[in-house]
N, C-alpha and C positions, 0 to 999 in steps of 0.2 A: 796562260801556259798551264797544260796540266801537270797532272804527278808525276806520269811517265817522263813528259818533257823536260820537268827539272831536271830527272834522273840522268834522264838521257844528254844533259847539258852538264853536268857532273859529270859523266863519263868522258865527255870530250874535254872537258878540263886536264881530265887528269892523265889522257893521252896527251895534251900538250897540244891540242890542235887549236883553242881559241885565246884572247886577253883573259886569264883567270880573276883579275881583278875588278876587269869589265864586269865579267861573267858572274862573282859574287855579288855585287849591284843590284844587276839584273832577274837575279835567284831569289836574293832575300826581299824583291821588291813583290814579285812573281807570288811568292810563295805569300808573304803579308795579304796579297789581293784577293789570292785564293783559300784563306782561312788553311794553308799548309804550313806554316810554321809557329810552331808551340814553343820555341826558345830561341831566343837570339842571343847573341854574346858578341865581346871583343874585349880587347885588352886594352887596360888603362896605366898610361904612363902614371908614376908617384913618389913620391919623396922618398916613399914605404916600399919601394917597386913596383914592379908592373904585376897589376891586378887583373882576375879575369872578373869582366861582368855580364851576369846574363840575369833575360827577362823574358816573363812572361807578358801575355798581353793585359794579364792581370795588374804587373810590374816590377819591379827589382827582386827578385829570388836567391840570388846567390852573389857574392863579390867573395872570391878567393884569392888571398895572397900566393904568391909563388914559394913555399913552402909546400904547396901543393903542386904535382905535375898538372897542368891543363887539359890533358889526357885525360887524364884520372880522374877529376872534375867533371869535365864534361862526360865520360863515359857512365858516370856515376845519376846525373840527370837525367842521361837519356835513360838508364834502367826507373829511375824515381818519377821521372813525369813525363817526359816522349820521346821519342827519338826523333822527330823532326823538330831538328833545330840547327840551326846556320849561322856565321858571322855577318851580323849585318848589324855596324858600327851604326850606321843612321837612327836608327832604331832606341840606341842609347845614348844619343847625342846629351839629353838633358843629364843623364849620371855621371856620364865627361866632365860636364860644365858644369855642374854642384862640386864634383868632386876634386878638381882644378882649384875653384873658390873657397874651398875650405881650405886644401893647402895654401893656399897663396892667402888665409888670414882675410879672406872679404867675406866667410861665410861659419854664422853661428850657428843655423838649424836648418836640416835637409827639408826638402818640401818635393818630396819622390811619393809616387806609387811605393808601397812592398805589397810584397806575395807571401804569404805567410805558411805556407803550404808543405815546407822543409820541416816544418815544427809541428808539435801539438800536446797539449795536456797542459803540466807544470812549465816545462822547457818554453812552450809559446805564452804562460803568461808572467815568467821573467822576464822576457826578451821584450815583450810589450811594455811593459815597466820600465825595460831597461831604456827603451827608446826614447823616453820623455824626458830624462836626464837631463838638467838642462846643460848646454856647454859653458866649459869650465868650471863644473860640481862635480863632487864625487860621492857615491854611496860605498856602503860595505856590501859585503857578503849576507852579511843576517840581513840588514835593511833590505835587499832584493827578495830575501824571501818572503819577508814578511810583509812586505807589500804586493806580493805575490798570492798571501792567504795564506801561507807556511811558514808561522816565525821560527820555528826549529827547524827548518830543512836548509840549513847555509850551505850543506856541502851538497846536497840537491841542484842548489840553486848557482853555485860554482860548475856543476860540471854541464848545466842548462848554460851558463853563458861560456864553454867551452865548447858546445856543438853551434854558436853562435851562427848564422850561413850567410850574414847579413853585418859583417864587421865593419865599424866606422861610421855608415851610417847609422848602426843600430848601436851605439856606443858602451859597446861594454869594455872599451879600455877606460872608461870611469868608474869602473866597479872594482876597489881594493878591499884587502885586509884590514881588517879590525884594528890592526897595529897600522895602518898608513903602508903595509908593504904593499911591493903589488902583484902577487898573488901570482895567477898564472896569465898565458894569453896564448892563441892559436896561431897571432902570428910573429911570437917571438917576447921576450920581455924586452928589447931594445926596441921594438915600435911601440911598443904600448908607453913606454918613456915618451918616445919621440911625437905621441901624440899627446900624452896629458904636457909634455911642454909647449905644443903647439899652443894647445890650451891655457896657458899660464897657471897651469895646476900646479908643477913641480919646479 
């Protein structure tokens, strides 16, 4: 199927004329075969809410809690990396079923693709630090920097795991204050509770 085709099967979607649900199936399969889709996504049910997750064929790029519109989200990647990107669940079936198993307490370390691509400089080698965390540890703020290569940059290295794009799996609700608080978080200081007690941290 080519580009035009897909289009032209999006258009008929969205007159209403065929199974839309068929239809995205069929698009995201389409579009996979013909190296046309640069982003996939869907939403993942959570304890935390429903998450949006999307990927490249790189791998996991973004998981945004709904504090964020998915709108906004996604409009925001197609300006950042393409705009050919579609819902096609299949695609992230594996971030589903990690992400399932860590709520449900059977899973202590992701084993995902990431795309690191959202990041760069100081920010991606926090966030890379931040990653190996191991579950149920916690660091500070200065500790991330400094393992970073910037032991004075804590407030650097706090607002690097505030543009975090890759929440939960990339576990920066393990990263507190100096004093044991907990600091801040993107998707709220009640999830970030709700995940370090998943964790047996608090």
């Amino acid at each position: 199927m080519s580009e035009a085709q897909l289009k032209a099967a999006a258009r008929a979607a969205t007159a209403g004329e065929i199974d839309t649900a068929a239809l995205g199936a069929r698009l995201s399969e389409a579009a996979s075969a013909e190296g046309l889709l640069d982003l996939a996504y869907c939403e993942v049910d959570s304890p935390v809410g429903r998450l949006l997750a999307v990927a490249t064929p790189a791998g996991l790029v973004q998981l945004g809690y709904p504090t964020t519109p998915r709108d906004e989200m996604l409009s925001e990647l197609a300006r950042r990396i393409s705009p050919r990107l579609l819902e096609a669940p299949a695609r992230l079936d594996p971030v589903r079923r990690e992400l399932d198993e860590y709520f449900a307490g059977r899973r202590r370390e992701f084993d995902l693709d990431l795309d690191w691509q959202l990041t760069s400089g100081f920010t991606r080698k926090v966030l890379r630090e931040t990653a190996v965390i191991p579950f149920g540890e916690t660091r500070t703020y200065m500790q991330m920097a400094a393992s970073a290569g910037s032991p004075k940059a804590h407030r650097a290295a706090g607002s690097a795991l505030g543009a975090n794009p890759i929440p939960i799996v990339v576990p920066c609700h393990r990263v507190l204050r100096s004093g044991g608080g907990l600091g801040g978080y993107g998707g709220g200081l009640d999830v970030k509770r709700e995940l370090l007690e998943l964790e047996g941290v608090r």
